[in-house]
DORO-252939 format. One record per residue (C-alpha): residue in one letter; x negated, y, z. Coordinates in Angstrom, 1 decimal. Layout:
BEGIN
+----+--------+--------+--------+
! aa !      u !      v !      w !
+----+--------+--------+--------+
!  A !      X !      Y !      Z !
...
+----+--------+--------+--------+
//
This chain:
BEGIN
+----+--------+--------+--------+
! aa !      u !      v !      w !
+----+--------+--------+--------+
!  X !   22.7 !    1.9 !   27.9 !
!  X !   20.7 !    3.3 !   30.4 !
!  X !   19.1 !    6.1 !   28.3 !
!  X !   21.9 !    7.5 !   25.3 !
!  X !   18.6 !    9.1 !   23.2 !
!  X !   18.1 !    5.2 !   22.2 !
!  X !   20.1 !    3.1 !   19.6 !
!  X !   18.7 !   -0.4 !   21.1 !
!  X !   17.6 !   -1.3 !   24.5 !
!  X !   16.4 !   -4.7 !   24.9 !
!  X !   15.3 !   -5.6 !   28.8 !
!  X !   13.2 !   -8.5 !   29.8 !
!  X !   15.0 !  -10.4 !   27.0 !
!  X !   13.8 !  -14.3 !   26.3 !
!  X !   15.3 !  -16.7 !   23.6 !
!  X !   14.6 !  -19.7 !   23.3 !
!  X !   16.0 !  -23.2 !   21.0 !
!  X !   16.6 !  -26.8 !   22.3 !
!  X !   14.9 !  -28.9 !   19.8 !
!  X !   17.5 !  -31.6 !   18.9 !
!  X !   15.8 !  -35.3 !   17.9 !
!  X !   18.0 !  -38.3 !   15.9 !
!  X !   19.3 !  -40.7 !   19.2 !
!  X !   17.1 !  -44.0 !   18.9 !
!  X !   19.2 !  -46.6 !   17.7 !
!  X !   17.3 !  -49.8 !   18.0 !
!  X !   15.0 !  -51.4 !   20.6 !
!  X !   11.9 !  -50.0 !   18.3 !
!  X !   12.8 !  -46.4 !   18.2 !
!  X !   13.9 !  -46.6 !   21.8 !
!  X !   10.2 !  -47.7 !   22.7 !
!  X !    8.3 !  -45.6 !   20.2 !
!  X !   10.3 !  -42.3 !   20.8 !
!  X !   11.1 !  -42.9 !   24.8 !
!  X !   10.3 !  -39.4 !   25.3 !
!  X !   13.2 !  -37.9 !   22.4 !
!  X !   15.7 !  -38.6 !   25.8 !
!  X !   14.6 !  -35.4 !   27.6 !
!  X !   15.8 !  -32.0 !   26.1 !
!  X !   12.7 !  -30.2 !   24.4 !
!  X !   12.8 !  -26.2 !   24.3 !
!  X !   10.9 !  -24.1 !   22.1 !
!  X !   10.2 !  -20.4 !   22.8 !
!  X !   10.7 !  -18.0 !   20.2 !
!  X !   10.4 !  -14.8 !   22.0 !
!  X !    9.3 !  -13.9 !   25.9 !
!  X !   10.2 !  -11.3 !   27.9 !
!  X !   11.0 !   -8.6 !   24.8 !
!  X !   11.1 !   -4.9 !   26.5 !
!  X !   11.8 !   -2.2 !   23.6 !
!  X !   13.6 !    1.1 !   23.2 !
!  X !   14.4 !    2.2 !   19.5 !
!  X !   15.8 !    6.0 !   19.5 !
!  X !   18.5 !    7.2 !   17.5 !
!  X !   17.0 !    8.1 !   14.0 !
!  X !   13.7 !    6.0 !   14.2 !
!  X !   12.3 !    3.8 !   11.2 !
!  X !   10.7 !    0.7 !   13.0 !
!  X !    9.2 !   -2.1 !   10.9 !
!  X !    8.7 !   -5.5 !   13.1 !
!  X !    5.5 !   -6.6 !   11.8 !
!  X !    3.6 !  -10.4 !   12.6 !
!  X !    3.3 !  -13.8 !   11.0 !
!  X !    6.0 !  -16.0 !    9.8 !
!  X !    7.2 !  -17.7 !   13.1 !
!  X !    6.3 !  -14.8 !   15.2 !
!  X !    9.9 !  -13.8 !   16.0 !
!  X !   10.8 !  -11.0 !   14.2 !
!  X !   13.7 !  -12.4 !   12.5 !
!  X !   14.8 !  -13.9 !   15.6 !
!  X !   15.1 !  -10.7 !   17.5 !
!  X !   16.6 !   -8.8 !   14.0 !
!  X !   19.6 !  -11.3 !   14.4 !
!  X !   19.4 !  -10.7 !   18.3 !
!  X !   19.9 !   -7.4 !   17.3 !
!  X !   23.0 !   -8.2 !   15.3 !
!  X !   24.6 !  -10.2 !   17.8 !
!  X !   24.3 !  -13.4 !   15.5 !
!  X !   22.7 !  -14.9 !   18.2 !
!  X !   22.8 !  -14.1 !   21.8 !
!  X !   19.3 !  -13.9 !   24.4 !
!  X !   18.7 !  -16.5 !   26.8 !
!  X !   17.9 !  -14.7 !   29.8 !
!  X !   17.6 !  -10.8 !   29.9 !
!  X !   20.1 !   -8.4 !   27.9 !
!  X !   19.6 !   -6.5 !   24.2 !
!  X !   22.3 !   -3.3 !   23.9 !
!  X !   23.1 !   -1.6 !   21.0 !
!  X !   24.8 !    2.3 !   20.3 !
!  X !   27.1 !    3.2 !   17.5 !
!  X !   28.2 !    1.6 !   14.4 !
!  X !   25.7 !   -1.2 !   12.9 !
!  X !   25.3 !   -3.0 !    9.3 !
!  X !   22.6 !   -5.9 !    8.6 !
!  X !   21.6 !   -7.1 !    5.3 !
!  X !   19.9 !  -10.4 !    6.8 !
!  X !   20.7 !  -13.1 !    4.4 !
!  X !   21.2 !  -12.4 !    0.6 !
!  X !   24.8 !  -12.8 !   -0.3 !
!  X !   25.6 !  -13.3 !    3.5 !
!  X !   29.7 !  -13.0 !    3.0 !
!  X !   30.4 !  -13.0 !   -0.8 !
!  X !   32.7 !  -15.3 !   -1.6 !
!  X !   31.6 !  -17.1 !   -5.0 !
!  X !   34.8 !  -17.2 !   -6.8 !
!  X !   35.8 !  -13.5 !   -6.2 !
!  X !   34.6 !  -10.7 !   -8.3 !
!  X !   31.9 !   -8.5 !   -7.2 !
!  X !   34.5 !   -5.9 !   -7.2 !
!  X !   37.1 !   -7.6 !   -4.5 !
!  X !   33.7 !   -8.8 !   -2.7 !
!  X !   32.6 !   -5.4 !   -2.3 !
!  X !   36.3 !   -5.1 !   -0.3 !
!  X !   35.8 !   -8.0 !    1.7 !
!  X !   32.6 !   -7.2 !    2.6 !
!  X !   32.7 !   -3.6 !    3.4 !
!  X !   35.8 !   -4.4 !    5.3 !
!  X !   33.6 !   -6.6 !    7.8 !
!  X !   31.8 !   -3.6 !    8.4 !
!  X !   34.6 !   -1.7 !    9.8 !
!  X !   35.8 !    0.5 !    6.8 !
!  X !   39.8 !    0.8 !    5.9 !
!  X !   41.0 !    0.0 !    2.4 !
!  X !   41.5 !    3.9 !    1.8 !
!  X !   38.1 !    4.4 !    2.8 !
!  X !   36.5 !    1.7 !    0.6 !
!  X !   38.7 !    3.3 !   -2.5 !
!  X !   37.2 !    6.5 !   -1.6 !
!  X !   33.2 !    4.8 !   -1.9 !
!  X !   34.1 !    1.8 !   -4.9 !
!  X !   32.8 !    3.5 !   -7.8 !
!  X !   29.7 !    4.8 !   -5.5 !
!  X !   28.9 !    1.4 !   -4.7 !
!  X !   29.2 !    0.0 !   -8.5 !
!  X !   27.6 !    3.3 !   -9.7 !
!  X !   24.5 !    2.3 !   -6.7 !
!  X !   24.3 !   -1.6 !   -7.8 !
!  X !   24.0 !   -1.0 !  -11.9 !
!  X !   25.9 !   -4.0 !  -12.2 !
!  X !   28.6 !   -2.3 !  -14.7 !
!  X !   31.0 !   -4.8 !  -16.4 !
!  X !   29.3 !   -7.7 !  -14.3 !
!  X !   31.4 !   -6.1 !  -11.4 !
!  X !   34.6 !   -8.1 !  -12.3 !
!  X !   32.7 !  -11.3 !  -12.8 !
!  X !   33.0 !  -14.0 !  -10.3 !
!  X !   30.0 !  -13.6 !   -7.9 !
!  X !   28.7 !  -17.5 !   -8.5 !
!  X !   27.7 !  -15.9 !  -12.1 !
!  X !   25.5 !  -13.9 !  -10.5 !
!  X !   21.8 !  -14.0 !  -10.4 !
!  X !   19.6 !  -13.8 !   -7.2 !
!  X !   19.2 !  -10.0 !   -7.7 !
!  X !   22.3 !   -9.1 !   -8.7 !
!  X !   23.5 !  -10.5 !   -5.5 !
!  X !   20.6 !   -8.4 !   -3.6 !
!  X !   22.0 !   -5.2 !   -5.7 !
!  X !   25.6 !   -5.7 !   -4.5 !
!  X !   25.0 !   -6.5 !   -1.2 !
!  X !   22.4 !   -3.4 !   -0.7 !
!  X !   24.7 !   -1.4 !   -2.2 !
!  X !   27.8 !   -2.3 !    0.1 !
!  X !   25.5 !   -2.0 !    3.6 !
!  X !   24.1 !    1.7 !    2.5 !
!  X !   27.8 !    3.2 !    1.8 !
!  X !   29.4 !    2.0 !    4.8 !
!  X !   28.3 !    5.4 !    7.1 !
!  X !   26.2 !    2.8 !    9.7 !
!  X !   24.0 !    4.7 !   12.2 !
!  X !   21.9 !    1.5 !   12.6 !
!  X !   20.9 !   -0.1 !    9.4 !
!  X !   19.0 !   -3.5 !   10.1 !
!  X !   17.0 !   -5.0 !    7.3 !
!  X !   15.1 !   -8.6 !    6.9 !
!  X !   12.7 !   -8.5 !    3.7 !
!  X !   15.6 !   -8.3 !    1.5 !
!  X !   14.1 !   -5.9 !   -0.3 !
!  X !   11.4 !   -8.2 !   -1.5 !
!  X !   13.7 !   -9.3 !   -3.7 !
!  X !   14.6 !   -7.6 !   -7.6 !
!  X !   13.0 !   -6.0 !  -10.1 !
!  X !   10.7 !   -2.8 !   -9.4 !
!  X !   13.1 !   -0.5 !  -11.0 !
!  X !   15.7 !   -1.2 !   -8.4 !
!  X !   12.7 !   -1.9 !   -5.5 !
!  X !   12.0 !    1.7 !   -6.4 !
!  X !   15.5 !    3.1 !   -6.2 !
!  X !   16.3 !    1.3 !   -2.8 !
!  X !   12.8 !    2.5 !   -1.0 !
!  X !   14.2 !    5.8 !   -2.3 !
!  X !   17.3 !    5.8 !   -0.7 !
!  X !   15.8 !    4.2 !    2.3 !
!  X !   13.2 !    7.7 !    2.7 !
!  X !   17.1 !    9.7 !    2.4 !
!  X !   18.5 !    7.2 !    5.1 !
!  X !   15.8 !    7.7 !    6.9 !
!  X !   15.2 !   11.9 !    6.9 !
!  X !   19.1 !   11.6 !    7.5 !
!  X !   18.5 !   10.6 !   11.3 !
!  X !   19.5 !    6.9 !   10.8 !
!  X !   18.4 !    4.5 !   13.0 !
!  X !   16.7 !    1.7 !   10.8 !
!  X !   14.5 !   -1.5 !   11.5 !
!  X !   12.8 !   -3.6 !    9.3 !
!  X !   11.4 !   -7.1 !    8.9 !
!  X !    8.6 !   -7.0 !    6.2 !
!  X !    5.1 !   -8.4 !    5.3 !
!  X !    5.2 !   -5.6 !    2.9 !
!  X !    2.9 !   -3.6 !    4.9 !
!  X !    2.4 !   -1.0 !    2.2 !
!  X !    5.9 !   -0.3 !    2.2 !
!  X !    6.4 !    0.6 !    5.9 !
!  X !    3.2 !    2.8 !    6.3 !
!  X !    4.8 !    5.0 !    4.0 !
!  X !    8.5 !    4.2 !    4.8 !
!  X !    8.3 !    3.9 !    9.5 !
!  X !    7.9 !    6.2 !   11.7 !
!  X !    7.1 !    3.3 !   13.8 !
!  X !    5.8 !    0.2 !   14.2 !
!  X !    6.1 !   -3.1 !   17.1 !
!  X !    3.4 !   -6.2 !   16.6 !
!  X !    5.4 !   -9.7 !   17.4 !
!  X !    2.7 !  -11.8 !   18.2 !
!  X !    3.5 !  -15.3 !   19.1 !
!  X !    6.5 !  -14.0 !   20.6 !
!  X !    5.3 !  -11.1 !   22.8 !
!  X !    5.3 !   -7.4 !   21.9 !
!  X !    1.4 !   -7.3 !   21.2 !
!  X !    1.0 !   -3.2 !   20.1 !
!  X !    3.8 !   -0.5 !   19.7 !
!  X !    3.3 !    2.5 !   17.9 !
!  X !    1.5 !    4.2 !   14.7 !
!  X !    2.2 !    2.2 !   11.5 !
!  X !   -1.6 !    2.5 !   10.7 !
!  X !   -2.9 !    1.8 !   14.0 !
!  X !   -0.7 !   -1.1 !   14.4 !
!  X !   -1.5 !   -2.6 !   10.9 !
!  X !   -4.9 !   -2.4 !   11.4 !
!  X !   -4.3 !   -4.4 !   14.4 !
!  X !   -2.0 !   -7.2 !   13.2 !
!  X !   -4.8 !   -7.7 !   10.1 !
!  X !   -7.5 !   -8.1 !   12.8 !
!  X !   -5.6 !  -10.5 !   14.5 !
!  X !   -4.8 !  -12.5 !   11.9 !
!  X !   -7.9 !  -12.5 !   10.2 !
!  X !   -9.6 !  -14.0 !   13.7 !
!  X !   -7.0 !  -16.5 !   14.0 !
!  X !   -7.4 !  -17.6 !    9.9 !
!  X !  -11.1 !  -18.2 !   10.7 !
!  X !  -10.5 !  -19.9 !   13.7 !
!  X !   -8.2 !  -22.0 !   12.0 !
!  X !  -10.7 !  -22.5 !    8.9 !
!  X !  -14.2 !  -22.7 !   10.8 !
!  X !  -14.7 !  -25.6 !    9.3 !
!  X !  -13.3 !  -24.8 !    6.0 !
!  X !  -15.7 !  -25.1 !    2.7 !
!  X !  -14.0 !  -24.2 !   -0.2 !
!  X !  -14.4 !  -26.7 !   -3.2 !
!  X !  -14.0 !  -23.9 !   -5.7 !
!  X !  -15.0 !  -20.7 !   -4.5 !
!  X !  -13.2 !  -17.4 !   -6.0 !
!  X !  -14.0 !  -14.3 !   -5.5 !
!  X !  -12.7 !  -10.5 !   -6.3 !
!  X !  -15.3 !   -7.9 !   -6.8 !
!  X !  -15.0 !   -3.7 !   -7.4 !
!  X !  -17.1 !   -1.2 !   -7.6 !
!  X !  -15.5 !    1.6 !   -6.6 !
!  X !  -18.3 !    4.5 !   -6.7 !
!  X !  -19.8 !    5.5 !   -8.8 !
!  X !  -17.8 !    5.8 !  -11.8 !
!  X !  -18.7 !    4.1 !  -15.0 !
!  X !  -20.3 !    6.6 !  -17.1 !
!  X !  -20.2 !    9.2 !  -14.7 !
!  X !  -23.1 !   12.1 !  -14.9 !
!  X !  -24.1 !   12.6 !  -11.5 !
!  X !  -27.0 !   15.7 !  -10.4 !
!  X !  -30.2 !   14.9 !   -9.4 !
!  X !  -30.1 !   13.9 !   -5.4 !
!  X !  -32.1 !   12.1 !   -2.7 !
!  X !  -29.8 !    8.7 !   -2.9 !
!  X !  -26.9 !    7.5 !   -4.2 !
!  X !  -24.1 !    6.3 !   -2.6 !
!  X !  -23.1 !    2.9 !   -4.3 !
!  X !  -19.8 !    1.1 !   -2.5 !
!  X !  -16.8 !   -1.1 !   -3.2 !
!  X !  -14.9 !   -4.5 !   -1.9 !
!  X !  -15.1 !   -7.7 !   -2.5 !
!  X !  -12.8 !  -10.8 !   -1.1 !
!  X !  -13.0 !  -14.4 !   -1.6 !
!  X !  -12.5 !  -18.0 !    0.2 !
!  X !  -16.0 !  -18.2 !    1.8 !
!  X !  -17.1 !  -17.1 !    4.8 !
!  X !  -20.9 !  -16.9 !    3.9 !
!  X !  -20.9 !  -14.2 !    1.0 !
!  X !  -23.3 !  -11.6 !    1.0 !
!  X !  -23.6 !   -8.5 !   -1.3 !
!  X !  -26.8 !   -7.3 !   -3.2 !
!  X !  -27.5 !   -4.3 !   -5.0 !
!  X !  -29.9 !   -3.9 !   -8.0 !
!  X !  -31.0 !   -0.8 !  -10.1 !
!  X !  -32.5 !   -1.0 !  -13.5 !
!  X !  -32.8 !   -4.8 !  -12.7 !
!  X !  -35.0 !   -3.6 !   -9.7 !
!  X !  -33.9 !   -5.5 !   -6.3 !
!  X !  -33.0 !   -2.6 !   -3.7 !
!  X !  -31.5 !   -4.6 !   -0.5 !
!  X !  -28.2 !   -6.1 !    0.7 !
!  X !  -25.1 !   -4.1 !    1.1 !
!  X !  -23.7 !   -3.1 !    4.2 !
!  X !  -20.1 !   -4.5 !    5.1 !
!  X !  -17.7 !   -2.5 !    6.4 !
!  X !  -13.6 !   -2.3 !    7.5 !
!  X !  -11.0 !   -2.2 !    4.9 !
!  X !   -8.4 !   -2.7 !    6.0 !
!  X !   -6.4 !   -1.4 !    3.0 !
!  X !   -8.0 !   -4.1 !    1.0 !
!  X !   -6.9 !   -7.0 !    3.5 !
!  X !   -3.4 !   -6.1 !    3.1 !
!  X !   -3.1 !   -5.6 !   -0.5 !
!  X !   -4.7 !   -9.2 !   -0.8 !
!  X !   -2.7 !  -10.4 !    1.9 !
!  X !    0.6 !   -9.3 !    0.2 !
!  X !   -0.4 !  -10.3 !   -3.5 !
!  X !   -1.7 !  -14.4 !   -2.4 !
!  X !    0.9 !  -14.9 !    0.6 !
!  X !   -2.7 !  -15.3 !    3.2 !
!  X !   -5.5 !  -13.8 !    4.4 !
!  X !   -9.0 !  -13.0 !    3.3 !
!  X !  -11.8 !  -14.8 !    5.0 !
!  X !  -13.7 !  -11.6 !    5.0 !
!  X !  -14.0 !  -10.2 !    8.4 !
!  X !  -15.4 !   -6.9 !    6.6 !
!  X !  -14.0 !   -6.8 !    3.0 !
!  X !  -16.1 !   -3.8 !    2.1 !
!  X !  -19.6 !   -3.0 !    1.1 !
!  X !  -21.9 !    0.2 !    0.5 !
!  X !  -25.8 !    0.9 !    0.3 !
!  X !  -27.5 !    4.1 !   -0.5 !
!  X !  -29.8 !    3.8 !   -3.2 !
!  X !  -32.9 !    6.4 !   -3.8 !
!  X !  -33.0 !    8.4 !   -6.5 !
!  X !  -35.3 !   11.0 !   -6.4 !
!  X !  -36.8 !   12.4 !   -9.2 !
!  X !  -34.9 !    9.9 !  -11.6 !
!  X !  -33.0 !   11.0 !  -14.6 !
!  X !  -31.2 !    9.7 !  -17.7 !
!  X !  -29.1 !    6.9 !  -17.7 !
!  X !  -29.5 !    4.1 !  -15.1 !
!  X !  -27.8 !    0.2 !  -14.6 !
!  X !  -26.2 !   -0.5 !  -11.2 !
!  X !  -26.0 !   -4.3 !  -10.7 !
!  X !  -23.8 !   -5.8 !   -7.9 !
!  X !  -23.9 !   -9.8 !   -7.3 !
!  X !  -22.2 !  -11.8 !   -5.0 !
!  X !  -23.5 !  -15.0 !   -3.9 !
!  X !  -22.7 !  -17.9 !   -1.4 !
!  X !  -25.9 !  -19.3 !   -0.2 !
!  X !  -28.0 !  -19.8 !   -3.5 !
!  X !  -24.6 !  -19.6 !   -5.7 !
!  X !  -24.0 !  -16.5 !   -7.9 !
!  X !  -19.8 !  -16.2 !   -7.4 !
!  X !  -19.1 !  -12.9 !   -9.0 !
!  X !  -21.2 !  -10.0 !  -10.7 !
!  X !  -20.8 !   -6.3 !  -12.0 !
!  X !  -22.7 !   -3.3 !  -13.7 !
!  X !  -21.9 !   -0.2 !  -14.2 !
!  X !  -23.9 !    2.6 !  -16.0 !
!  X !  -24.5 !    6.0 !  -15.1 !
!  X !  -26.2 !    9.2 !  -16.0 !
!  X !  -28.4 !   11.4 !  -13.9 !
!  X !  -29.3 !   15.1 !  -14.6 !
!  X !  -31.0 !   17.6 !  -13.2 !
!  X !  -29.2 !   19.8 !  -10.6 !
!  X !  -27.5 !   23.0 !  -12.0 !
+----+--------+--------+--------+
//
């Protein structure tokens, strides 16, 4: 290691996967795939330079593909780099593939020996832990059941709770937590935060980009495998959503959707709220659907005012990103417009309508009171 602050050092590191083709066996295949012959190469990550310090929470972030698994089970020594080097310092547990050493016939309880074993712990010192890891997993009597009679999240709470109680000082994570049912998402993100303001190192594969603004420290962009940005989780998020939104319209700029949805909130104002007497009114939301041509208008009292401005949110890209698996064709999700009020009081109808082109695709009122100031 050539600096001993950093758990992983990974130098001008490349990996790359020979692409292996069926051998022609007739005169026909040999003629239509002449070219399967010569060895085909795909690369998966070029040139990866990072430094990860002892007790930082990194998320790798970026599109399915991308690389970030790769270089998590580079990390892991699973596989090994093609050209450059990848070091790691001090004692390291993965939870990469759900149920990755369980044995089906064994109990959960003589799994939870095997496994932790694996990970460099001593029979007296897995006695010492046992009942911390059943008490951690919830799985009570289902601990001396054979693990084949376990269900998908059971598995996930075993294995989560053997890699968390095994004292690693890197703790490597690939979207296994994506997996169970809140109550338990909960309680691991909990003791993630305690791993984490324990100094651990920890890195984590996730499109749950919720999750690791509040959870990182730190965030790395894999973009068509090249570090594209390094830092902030925020600043870094807001980067990987622009990026993919430019390359889902570039993909779709001939897309036209045969049935067009869209989402629509107003977000201010509030739906029965008394607002004081004031020049305008500030009137905002988001909206999201699968056209690129929507636009945003704004009546009041059934009175056409104008078309709403769009703006950046980025917050609402991600949520819809994580909850429908893609993203929004909205460049600009949001929308505001300031409407004048001046001298008007009583209560008033806001009207919101999206269209796309001459086609109405999604509506909303809301109804408000005015007053005099105090």
């Amino acid at each position: 290691m050539e600096n001993n602050q950093n758990a992983i050092e990974v130098r001008n590191m490349s990996k790359d996967f020979k692409l292996v083709f069926d051998k022609p066996t007739t005169l026909k295949e040999r003629l239509v795939f002449w070219n399967r012959e010569k060895p085909q190469w795909h690369h998966v990550l070029k040139n990866i330079n990072l430094d990860i310090k002892k007790g930082d929470t990194v998320a790798l972030v970026g599109t399915n593909g991308s690389g970030k698994s790769t270089l998590l089970k580079l990390m892991t020594k699973i596989l090994y780099p093609t050209k450059g080097t990848l070091e790691t310092q001090g004692k390291l547990t993965s939870l990469l593939e759900l149920g990755a050493g369980f044995h089906p016939d064994f109990t959960g309880r003589e799994n939870i020996y095997f496994n932790a074993s694996i990970f460099g712990l001593t029979r007296a010192e897995i006695d010492k832990r046992i009942d911390q890891i059943i008490e951690f997993s919830e799985l009570g009597s289902f601990i001396d059941n054979p693990v084949r009679t376990y269900s998908s999240g059971m598995y996930m709470r075993l294995a989560f709770s053997v890699a968390i109680n095994v004292d690693a000082e890197i703790l490597l994570i690939d979207e296994i937590l994506a997996v169970g049912d809140q109550h338990f998402q909960e309680k691991c993100f909990a003791k993630l935060r305690e791993l984490r303001d324990s100094d651990k190192t920890i890195v984590i594969v996730s499109h749950s980009l919720d999750m690791i603004r509040k959870l990182c420290t730190r965030a790395v962009w894999i973009y068509k495998g090249e570090i594209k940005a390094d830092g902030a989780p925020n600043e870094v998020i807001d980067m990987y959503l622009d990026q993919v939104i430019k390359d889902h319209a570039s993909e779709h700029k001939d897309y036209k959707a045969e049935d067009v949805n869209c989402i629509l909130t107003i977000e201010t104002p509030v739906e029965g709220e008394i607002k004081k007497t004031r020049d305008t009114l500030k009137v905002s939301g988001w909206e999201v659907s699968n056209t690129y041509n929507s636009k945003v208008d704004i009546y009041f009292d059934n009175k056409y005012i104008d078309q709403a401005k769009r703006t950046k949110r980025n917050d609402v890209l991600m949520h819809y990103q994580e909850a429908n698996g893609g993203a929004s064709m909205n460049v600009n999700a949001g929308w505001e417009l300031e409407i004048p009020t001046e001298g008007l009081k009583g209560e008033h109808k806001i009207f919101v309508k999206v269209s796309d082109g001459n086609t109405i695709i999604a509506e909303k009122e809301v109804k408000i009171n005015i007053e005099d100031k105090e």
